[in-house]
TIPADREN-578181 format. One line per 4 residues: number of its first residue (from 1); their letters; for each residue x, y, z of C-alpha. Coordinates in pm, 1 decimal. Layout:
N
NUM) a) X:Y:Z; ...
end
This chain:
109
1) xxxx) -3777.9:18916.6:10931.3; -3454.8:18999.6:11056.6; -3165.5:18783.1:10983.4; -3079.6:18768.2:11342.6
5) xxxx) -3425.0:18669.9:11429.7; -3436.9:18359.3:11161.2; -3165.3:18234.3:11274.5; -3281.1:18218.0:11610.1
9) xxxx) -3636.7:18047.0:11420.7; -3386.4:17816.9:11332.2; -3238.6:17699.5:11639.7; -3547.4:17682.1:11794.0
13) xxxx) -3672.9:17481.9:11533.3; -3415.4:17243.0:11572.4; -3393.5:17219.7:11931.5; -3716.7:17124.0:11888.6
17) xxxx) -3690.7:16860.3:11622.4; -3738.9:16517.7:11747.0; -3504.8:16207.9:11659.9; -3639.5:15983.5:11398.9
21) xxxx) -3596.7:15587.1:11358.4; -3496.5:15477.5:11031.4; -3835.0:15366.3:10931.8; -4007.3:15726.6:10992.4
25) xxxx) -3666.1:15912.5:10839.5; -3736.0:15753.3:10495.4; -3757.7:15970.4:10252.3; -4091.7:16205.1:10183.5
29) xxxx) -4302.8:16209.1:9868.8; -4212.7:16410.5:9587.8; -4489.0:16645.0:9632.4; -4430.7:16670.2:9969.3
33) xxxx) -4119.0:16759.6:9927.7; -4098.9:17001.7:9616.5; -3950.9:17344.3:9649.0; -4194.9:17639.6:9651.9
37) xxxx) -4196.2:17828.0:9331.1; -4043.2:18193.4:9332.0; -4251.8:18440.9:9142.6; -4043.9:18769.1:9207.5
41) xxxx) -4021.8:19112.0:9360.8; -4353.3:19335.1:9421.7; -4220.7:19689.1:9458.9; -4509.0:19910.6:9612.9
45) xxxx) -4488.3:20238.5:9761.1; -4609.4:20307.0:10095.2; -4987.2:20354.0:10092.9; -4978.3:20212.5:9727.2
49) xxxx) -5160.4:19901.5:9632.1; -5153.0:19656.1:9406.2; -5371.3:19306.9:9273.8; -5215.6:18992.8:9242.7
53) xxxx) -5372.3:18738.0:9074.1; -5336.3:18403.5:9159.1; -5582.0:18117.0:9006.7; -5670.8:17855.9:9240.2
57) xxxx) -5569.6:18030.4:9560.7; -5608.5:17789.8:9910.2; -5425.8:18008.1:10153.1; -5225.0:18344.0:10235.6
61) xxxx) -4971.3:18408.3:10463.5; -4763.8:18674.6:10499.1; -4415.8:18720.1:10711.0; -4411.0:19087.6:10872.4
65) xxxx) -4781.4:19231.0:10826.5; -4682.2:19597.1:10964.3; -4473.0:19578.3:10637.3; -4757.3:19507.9:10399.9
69) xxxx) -5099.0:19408.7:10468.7; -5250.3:19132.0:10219.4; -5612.0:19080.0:10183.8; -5902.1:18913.1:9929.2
73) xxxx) -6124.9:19132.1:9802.5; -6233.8:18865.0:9517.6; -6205.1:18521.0:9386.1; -5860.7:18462.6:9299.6
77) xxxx) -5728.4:18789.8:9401.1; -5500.4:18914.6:9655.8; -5489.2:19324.4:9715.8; -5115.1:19406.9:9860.2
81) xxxx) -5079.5:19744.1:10023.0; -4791.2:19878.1:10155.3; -4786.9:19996.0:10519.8; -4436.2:20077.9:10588.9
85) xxxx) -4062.7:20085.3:10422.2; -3937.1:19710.2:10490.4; -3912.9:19362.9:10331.6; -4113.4:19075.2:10405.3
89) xxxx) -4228.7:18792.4:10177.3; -4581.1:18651.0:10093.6; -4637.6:18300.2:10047.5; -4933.7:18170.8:9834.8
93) xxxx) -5063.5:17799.9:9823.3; -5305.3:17694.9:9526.6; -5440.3:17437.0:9347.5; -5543.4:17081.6:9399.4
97) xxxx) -5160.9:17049.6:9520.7; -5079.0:17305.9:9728.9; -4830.6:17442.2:9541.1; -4665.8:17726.0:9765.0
101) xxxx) -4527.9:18030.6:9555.1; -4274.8:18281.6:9729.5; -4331.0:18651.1:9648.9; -4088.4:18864.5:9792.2
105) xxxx) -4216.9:19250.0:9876.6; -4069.4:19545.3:9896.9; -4213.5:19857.6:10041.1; -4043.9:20175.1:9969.8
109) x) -4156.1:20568.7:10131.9
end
C-alpha cells in the first residue's frame, strides 16, 4: 500500500473512532492486545512461487493481491506467487489464539 494511501487509512480510521467512557476505555486483555509476530521477507520473482507452511492456519489475508496472489492448495499450506514487481504484506492467523504473523513480500521482474 502506498504510504500516502495509509495514511489516509489512518485518518479515516480515526475520524471514525468513537469516544469511549472510562469504563469501556479500560484496558484490553493481553491476548487481545499482543503484537503480531514478524516472520520476515519472501523474495519471489514474478511468476515464481513458493509454499509457506504455517501449522494451525485460521485465516489469510493479503494487502495488494495484484502484487502477489496467496492461495491453499493443502492443509497447512499457503502457495505465494508473484504477479507483479511491488511490496505488499501477508498476514496469517493460527492456532487456538489467533496469533497473527506479518510476512512481508517482495516481488521482483
Amino acid at each position: 500500500m502506498h504510504h500516502g494511501m495509509k495514511l489516509a487509512l489512518v485518518a479515516l480510521t480515526l475520524v471514525g473512532t468513537p469516544v469511549l467512557s472510562a469504563e469501556e476505555a479500560k484496558p484490553a486483555k493481553a491476548a487481545e492486545t499482543a503484537p503480531a509476530a514478524t516472520e520476515g521477507t519472501i523474495v519471489l520473482k514474478k511468476g515464481g512461487q513458493k509454499d509457506l507452511r504455517v501449522p494451525g492456519m485460521v485465516r489469510v489475508a493479503i494487502d495488494e493481491p495484484e502484487i502477489a496472489d496467496v492461495d491453499a492448495p493443502g492443509k497447512d499450506v499457503l502457495r505465494l506467487t508473484g504477479a507483479k514487481a511491488g511490496e505488499t504484506d501477508l498476514l496469517v492467523w493460527s492456532g487456538k489464539e489467533n496469533k497473527r504473523s506479518t510476512y512481508h513480500i517482495v516481488v521482483r521482474d
